[in-house]
N, C-alpha and C positions, 0 to 999 in steps of 0.2 A: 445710315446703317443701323439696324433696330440690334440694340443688344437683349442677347439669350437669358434671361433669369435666370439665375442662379438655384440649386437647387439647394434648399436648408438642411444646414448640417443635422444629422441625423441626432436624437438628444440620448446625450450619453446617463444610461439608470446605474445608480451607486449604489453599488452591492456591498456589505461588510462581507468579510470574507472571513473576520472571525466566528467560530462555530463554540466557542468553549472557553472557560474562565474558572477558578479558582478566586476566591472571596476569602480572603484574608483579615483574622481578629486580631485585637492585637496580642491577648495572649501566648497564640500561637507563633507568633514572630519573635515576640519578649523571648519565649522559649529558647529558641533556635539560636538568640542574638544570644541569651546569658550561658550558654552550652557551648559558643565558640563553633557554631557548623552554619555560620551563615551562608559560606559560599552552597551548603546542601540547595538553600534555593535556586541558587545562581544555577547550578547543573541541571535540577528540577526542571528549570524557566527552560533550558534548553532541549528537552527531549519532549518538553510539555507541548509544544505549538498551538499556547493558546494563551492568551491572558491571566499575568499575576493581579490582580485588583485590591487597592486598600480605598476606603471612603475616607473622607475630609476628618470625620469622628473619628476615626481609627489612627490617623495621620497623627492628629492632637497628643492623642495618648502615647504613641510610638516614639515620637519625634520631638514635636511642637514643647510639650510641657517637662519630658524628660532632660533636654536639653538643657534647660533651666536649672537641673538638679546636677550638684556635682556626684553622687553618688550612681548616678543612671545616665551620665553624658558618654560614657562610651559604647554603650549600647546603643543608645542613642545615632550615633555616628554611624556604627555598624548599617541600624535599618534605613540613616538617613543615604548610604549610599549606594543602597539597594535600588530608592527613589531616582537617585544623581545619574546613576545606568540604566535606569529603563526597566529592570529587572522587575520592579513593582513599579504600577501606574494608577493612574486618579481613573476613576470613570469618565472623566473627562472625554479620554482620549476614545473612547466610544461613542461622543457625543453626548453626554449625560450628564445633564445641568444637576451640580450639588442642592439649588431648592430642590428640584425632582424628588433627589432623596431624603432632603429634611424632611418636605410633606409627607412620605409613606413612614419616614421613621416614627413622626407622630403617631401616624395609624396604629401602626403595632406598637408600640411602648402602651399608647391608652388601651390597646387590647390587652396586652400581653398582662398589663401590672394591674389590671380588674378581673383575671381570671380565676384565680386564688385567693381566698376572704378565710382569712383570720377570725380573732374575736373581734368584729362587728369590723373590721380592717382590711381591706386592698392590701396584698401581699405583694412589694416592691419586686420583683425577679428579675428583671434585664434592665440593660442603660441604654443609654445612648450609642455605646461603637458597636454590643451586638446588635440594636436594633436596628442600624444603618446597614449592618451586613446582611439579614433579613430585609430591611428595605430592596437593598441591590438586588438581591436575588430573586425579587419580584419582577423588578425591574426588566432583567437581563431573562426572565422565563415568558414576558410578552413581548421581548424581540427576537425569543426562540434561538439564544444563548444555550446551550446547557451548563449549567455549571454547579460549581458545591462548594460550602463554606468549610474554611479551615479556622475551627473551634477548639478551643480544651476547656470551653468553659461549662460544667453538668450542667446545669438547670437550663440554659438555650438549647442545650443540646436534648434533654428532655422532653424537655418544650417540643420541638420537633418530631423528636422520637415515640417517646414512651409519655404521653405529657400525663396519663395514669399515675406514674411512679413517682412525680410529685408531690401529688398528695400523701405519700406514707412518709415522704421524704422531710415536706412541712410540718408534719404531725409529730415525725421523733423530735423533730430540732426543736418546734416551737412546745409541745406538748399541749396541745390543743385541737377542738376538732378543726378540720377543714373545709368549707365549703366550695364548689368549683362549679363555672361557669363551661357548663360540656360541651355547649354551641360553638365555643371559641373553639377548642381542637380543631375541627377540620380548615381553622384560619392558616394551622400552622403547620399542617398536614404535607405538605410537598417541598419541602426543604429538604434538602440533602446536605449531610454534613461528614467532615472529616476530622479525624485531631493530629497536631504534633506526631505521636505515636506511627499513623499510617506512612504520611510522608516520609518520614523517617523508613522507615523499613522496603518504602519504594527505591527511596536513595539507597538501601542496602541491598536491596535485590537485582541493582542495576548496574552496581558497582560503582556509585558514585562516591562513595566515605573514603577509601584510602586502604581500608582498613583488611586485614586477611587474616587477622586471627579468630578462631570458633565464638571466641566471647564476644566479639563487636555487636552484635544484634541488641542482646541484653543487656549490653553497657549501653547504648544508645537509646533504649525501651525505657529504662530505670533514669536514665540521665532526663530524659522529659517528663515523667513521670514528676520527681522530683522536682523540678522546675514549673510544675502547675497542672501539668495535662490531667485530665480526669480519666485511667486507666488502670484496672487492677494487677495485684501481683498475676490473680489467674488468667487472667488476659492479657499479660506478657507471654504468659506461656502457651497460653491456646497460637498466638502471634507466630511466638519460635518454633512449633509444633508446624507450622506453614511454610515457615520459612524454611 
């Protein structure tokens, strides 16, 4: 009896199904954790339907080295069990080897910190956890990811944005002229960024704070403000004017 061959299973293609992430500093977590609204991510991650992301640098800072400190261990805890749930995730879980993003972080840090010259001096501007978040977001924009950093820190956020405004900005602080490397801009040209502040007012427009008194917008604007975020009294109110 001749047996029938078999016909090969058809080969199954792996599609992510993620479309969207959120790139998380640690600033912007620090925030959240030393304000007491960490659950605001938790509700966030829920309506978000897409990736919370911290890098392995960002992890150190959040996590790793605070923990160490008894002055920052319950914060600490707070963001470590944002991790322990899921709520935040490594790149990992995309597939996305941490060398991957140590090499790009290199890239941009030797960009980013030869961009702005001093007297006869390389102007230090970013570290290492924003320039792993900048890494990622390379990362995740040639695997047609969308997604946006959540920052409060000015000068990456500059960097990004307005990287012109810099240079007045080096100029008052240091009192000196500035020199700048103009080519580099459009290195840094398609990052999209958020701060504390946004987030925050998305949780309040969604109803996720708790809160139902007239004042909670501006308690919560001021309360990160405070806490580190780079936002003006007038841009609370431009904010509250929207909301």
């Amino acid at each position: 009896m001749i047996k029938q061959k078999q016909a090969a299973a058809p080969v199954k293609q792996v599609q992510t199904s993620i479309q969207k992430a959120i790139i998380f500093d640690s600033g912007t977590l620090i925030s959240f954790s030393m304000n007491g609204i960490t659950d605001y991510i938790r509700k966030l991650k829920e309506i978000f339907k897409g990736k919370f992301l911290v890098t392995i640098e960002v992890k150190k800072e959040i996590v790793d080295k605070p923990l160490t400190i008894k002055r920052f261990e319950l914060e600490a805890l707070k963001l470590k069990a944002l991790l322990d749930d899921g709520i935040l995730e490594m790149p990992s879980s995309l597939g996305i080897k941490d060398s991957e993003i140590t090499s790009k972080t290199n890239e941009i840090l030797s960009i980013a910190n030869s961009t702005f010259q001093g007297t006869k001096k390389d102007i230090h501007i970013i570290d290492a956890g924003e320039g792993s978040c900048l890494a990622l977001s390379k990362i995740l924009d040639a695997k047609g990811i969308k997604n946006v950093i959540a920052i409060d820190e000015r000068t990456t956020r500059l960097l990004a944005e307005k990287p012109e405004n810099l240079i007045r900005l080096f100029e008052k602080k240091m009192n000196t002229r500035i020199t700048v490397k103009q080519q580099n801009y459009k290195f840094f040209s398609g990052f999209k960024v958020i701060r504390s502040a946004e987030l925050v007012y998305v949780a309040y427009k969604k109803g996720l704070t708790g809160f139902k008194d007239k004042n909670a917008l501006d308690a919560l604007l001021w309360a990160v403000k405070f806490k580190g975020a780079a936002i003006s009294g007038e841009e609370i109110e431009e904010i509250k004017r929207i909301g």
